[in-house]
C-alpha positions, 0 to 999 in steps of 0.5 A: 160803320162808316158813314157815306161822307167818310166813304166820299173823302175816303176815296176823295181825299188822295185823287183831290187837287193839292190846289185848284190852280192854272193847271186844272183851268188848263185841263178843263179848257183842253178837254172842252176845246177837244171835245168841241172840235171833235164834235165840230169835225164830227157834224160838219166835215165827217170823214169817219163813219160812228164806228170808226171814230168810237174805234179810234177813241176807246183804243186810245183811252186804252193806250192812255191808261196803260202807257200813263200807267207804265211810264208815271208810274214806280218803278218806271216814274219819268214823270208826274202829271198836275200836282201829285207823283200818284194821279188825280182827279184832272189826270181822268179828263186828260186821259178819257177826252183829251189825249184820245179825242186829239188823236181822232182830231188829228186821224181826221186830218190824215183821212182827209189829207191823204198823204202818206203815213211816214210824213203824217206822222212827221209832221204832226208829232213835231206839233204834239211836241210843241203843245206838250212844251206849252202845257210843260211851261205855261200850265205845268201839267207835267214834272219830268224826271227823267223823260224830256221833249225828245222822248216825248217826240219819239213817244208820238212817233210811236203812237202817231205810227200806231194810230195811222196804221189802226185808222187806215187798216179800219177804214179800208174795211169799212169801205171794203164792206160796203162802207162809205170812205166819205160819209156825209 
């Protein structure tokens, strides 16, 4: 019978850091300056009701999960996130915080914006790109094998798209049901 520390490092063991080093920090600091603005945007410039952001956000831990899933992954495997080719630990707060909250930080902008959604998506996919390259360079969060920035900006144009088109279609029912489109 195995005993429970056997059991932890069972489990342990393959989704550990191969090294805690500048790409944790860096998962650590994103999550935390995610997760602060958001609250920050939440409490004193609310655009979203509750339900609208809670929306927003699970769709996103949903299309995280399974677009990470398909695209680092076999047979697919364009690319490798942190140190391992087969997920870790520091993959579960970019994928459950930080990639879902930037979204509802940046559907902030585009309710508080009100421009239209083909420039939106534009505009801001340009910015993911160049956080991307940040993250690529400066914190190697991300070994590509076969995807590269241009592929990422497609990939953003695509879920900017999906994004937009989800919080407006949302948002205009809430308002339609008696929901505030400005709630304070």
């Amino acid at each position: 019978m195995e005993t429970a520390l056997e059991l932890f490092h069972k489990f342990y063991d393959p989704i550990k850091p191969v090294v805690f080093d500048k790409n944790e920090w860096a998962v650590i600091a994103i999550a935390t300056i995610t997760e602060g603005s958001a609250i920050y945007i939440y409490a004193k410039h609310r655009i979203m009701r509750l339900s609208e952001g809670l929306a927003l956000i699970l769709f996103n831990v949903y299309l995280t999960s399974l677009l990470e899933f398909i695209l680092a992954t076999r047979p697919v495997d364009l690319y490798d996130t942190i140190d391992r080719d087969s997920g870790e630990l520091f993959d579960f707060p970019l994928e459950l915080v930080s990639y879902p909250v930037a979204m509802y930080i940046a559907m902030h902008f585009f309710l508080s914006w009100k421009i239209k959604k083909r420039y939106f998506v534009l505009l801001v996919a340009p910015v993911l790109c160049a956080l991307e390259w940040i993250c690529l360079r400066y914190f190697s969060l991300f070994t590509y094998k076969s995807w590269n920035l241009m592929l990422s900006f497609l990939f953003y144009i695509g879920v900017l798209t999906l994004n937009v088109n989800m919080i407006s279609w949302i948002h205009h029912k809430v308002a339609a049901n008696g929901g505030s489109k400005n709630v304070k």
